[in-house]
MIDRENBA-643790 format. One record per residue (C-alpha): residue in one letter; x, y, z. Coordinates in steps of 0.001 Angstrom, whole numbers, plus 500000, padded with zeros to 6 digits. Example, Ala and Ser with C-alpha at 12.3 -4.5 7.8 and 13.67 -1.06 7.14 Angstrom:
2
A512300495500507800 S513670498940507140 
END
This chain:
403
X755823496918761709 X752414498318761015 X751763495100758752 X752865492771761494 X750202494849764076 X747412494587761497 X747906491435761262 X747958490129765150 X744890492722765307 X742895490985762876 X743855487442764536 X742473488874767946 X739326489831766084 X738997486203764464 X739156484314767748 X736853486565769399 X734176486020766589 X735290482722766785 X734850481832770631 X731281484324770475 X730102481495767727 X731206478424769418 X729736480044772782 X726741480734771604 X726075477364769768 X726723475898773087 X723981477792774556 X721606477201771817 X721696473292772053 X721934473264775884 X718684475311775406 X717793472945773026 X718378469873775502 X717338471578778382 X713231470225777810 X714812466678777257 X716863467004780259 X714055467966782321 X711824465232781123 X714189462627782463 X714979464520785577 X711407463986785870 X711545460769785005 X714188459854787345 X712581461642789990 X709214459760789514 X710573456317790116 X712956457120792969 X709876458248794812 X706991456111796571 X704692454892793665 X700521455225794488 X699115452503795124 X695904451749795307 X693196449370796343 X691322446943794488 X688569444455795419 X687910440698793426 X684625440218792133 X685291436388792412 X682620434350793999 X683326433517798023 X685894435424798007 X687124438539799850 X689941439585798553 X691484442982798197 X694470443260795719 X697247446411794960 X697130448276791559 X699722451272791007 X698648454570789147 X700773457639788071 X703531456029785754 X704309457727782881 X704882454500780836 X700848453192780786 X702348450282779261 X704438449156782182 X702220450387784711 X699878447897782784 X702488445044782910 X702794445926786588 X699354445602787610 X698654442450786275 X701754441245788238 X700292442238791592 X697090440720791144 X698235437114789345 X700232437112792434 X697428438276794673 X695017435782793242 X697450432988792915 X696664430704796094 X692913430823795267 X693863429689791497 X696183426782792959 X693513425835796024 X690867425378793676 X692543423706790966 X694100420892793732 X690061421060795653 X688900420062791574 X691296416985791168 X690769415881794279 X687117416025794126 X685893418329796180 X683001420690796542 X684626423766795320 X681653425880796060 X682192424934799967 X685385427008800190 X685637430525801080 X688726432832800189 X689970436229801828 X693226437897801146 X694415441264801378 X697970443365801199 X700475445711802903 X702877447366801054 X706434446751802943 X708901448534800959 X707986451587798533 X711008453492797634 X713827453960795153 X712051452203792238 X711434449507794204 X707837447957795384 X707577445026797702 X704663443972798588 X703354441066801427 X700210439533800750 X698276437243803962 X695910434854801964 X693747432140802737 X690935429670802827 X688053428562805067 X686485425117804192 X683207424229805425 X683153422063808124 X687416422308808831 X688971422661811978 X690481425995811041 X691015427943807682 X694154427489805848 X696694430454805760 X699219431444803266 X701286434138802777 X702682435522799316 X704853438696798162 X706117439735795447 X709283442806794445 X709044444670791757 X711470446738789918 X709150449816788639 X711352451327786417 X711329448056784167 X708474445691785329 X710659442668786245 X710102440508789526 X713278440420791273 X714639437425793039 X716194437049796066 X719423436703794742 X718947439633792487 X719353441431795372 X723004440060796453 X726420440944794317 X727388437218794812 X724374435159794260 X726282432038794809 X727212432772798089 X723862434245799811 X722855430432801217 X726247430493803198 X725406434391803930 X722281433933805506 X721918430311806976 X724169431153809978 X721762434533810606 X718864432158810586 X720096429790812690 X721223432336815459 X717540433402815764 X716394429935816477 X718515429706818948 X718012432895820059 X714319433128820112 X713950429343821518 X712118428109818310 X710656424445818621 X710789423549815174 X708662420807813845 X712007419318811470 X715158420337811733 X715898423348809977 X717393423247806146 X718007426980805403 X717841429105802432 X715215427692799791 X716233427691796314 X713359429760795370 X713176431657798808 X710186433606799798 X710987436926801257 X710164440778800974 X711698443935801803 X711062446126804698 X712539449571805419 X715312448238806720 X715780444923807365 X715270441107804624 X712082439501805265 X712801435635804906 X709463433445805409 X708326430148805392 X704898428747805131 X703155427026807929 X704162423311808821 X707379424102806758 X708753424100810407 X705787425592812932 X702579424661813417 X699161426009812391 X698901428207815584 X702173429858815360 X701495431108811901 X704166431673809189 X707771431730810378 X709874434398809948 X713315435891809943 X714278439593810056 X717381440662808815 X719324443305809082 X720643445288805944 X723402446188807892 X724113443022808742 X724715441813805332 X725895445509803931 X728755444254802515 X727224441310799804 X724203443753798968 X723390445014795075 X724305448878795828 X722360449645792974 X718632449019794965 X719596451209797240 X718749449617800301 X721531450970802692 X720661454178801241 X717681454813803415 X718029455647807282 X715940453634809515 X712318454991810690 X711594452666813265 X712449452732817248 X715526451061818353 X715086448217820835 X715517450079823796 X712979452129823078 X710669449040822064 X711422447644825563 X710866450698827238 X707477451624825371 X706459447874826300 X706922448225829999 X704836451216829916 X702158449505828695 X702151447278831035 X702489450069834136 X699230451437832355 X697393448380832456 X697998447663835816 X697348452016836649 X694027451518835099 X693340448287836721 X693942449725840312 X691689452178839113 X693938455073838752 X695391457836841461 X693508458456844682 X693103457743848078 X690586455876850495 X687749453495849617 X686478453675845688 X682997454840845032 X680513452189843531 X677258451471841791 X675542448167840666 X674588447646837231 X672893444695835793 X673878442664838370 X677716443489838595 X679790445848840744 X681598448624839282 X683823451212840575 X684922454592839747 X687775455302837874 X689865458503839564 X692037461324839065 X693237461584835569 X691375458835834263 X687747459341835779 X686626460698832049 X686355459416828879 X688331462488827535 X690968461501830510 X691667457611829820 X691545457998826289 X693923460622826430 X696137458697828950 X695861455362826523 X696109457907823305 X700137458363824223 X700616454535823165 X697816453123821423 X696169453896818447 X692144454671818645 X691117451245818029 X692949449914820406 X691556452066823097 X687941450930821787 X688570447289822085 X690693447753825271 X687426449452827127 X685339446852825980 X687869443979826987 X688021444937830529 X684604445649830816 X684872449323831389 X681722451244830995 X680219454913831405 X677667456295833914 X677038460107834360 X680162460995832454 X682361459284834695 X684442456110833480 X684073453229835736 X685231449006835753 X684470445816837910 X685097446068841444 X687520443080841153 X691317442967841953 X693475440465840193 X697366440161839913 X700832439057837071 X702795436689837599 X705006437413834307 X708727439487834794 X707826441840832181 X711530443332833052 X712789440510831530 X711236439977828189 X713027438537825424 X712001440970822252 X712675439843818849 X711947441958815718 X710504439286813201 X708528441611810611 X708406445599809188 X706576447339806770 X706415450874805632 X703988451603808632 X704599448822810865 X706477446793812953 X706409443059814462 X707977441961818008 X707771438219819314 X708046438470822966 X708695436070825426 X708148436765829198 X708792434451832016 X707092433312834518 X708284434690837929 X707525430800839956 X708944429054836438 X711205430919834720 X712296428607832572 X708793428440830694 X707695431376828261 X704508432951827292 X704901434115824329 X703244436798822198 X703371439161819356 X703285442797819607 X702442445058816784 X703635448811816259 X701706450450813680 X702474454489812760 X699547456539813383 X699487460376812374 X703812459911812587 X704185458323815761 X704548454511816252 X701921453215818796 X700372449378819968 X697327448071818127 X696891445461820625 X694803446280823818 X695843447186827039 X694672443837828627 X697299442143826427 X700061443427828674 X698938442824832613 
END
């Protein structure tokens, strides 16, 4: 009997050594890992956040051209391979304008270039990046304009398709044609040819949440209406998108349509507040300067500090700047005063047809189209920007733009 306890005590010891070694092996790689797991947490974290980006200029000859260059990567080598990216891409217009002006024979040295960049989608490894270019011949009825992006997957330097972004990259011409096509309808385009869809190298960029689709000018719209465009929805298209770029992942930042509408309208009731010449009673007071006019502003707005306030709740400082100067509003003895002129709108604001057509990371693009109250069945139609300023979304267009 004693044996038999000896020997199941000197089995308990064994394991116990046993399990103490294997335990403590266990801790010593883990500690052993743990700087290698904390470099690629690091890592990981790096690229799932917004990459810097910063600004560069061309030192080309007549050109003005600004171009985006990231900094902070770990890997110099693919921040390197990044770079160079962005600006062939930036620079790529004025390299294919002046080698068609050269075998064509033109003056080269008569053509002016400006370009510059906003950076649409920043997030999850992923960089996408719009950039507005052109160019300005002497003596031409108008400069020429063209817009370029470019996505870029950070972690590994590659330029990623359009259909890199879909699981079945067959299918994404029968996927998004119909969504075009509803927004011509929809937004009353007058194309210039009838429309033929998804390209098969398709221009487009991300925003926060929605597809940027694009196409060049005369592609389907004329010079004056710019580049056409197409927002769509991730939502809309949840279902065929790559999960692995993470673009459902992110909630949306920007103001539903309601509140689009709503913050529209009240720029309008401000233009028309200010145009009245703000809140008070009985005849205005008035002055004559340089020949003109003027009247007093009142009430809230009789400052500067007043109607810059009262403007400062929708639109950003620059605005406000080019809105005083657009209606002519000037200061005498500290008071804020305008042209003793009444005028009147004829357009149904309340029933504007608003159309989301472009986003970035700090901005957002409406085509509107308002009716005329005596013929409704005619549109004036506009674009309204919403840029963020110090977190909240406000109008860089002026005031006047909305009587």
């Amino acid at each position: 009997m004693k044996s038999k306890k000896f020997l199941a005590q000197t089995l308990s010891i064994v394991i116990i050594l046993v399990l103490t070694f294997v335990l403590t092996a266990c801790s010593f790689t883990e500690k052993l890992d743990q700087p290698q797991q904390e470099e690629e947490k690091s890592e990981l974290l790096q690229v799932l956040q917004p990459v810097t980006v910063n600004k560069e200029k061309a030192d080309l000859p007549q050109s003005e051209i600004t171009y985006p260059q990231v900094t902070g990567l770990s890997d110099q080598a693919l921040e390197a391979t990044i770079n160079q990216i962005l600006k062939n891409e930036a620079l790529s217009y004025r390299e294919k304008t002046l080698q068609d002006a050269k075998e064509q024979g033109f003056d080269i040295e008569k053509i002016a270039f400006y370009g510059d960049y906003e950076v649409t989608y920043n997030r999850g490894g992923l960089l996408s990046i719009a950039m507005p270019q052109g160019s300005y011949m002497l003596q031409a009825a108008h400069p020429s304009n063209y817009l370029s992006a470019v996505t870029v997957d950070v972690r590994t330097g590659n330029i990623l398709s359009l259909s890199d972004l879909f699981i079945e990259k067959e299918d994404i011409k029968a996927l998004l044609d119909p969504l075009m096509k509803k927004q011509i309808e929809e937004r009353n385009l007058s194309l210039l040819t009838e429309f033929a869809g998804l390209e098969e190298d398709q221009d487009y960029y991300l925003g926060p949440s929605y597809l940027i689709l694009y196409y060049q000018p005369y592609a389907y719209t004329p010079h004056a209406y710019g580049v056409l465009k197409f927002a769509i929805p991730y939502q809309a298209i949840a279902a065929e998108v790559e999960p692995k770029w993470g673009l459902l992942d992110r909630d949306s930042q920007g103001l539903t349509e309601e509140e689009v509408r709503a913050l529209l309208l009240e720029a309008h009731r401000m233009y028309w507040y200010i145009a009245r010449g703000g809140q008070g009673e009985g005849a205005f007071e008035t002055f004559t300067q340089n020949g003109m006019e003027y009247r007093y502003l009142r009430g809230d707005i009789e400052t500067r500090q007043g109607l810059e306030a009262y403007l400062g709740k929708l639109f950003t400082s620059t605005a406000i700047e080019q809105s005083l100067q657009n209606m002519g509003i000037v200061e005498k003895e500290g008071r804020m005063a305008q042209p003793n002129a009444d005028g009147g709108s004829m357009l149904n604001w309340e029933k504007m047809g608003l159309y989301l057509i472009d986003e970035g990371e700090e901005k957002r693009v409406y085509e509107v189209k308002i009716s005329h109250e005596t013929t409704p069945e005619e549109d004036q139609q506009l674009w309204t920007v919403l840029q963020r300023e110090q977190g909240t979304w406000k109008l860089i267009e002026t005031v006047d733009s909305f009587m």
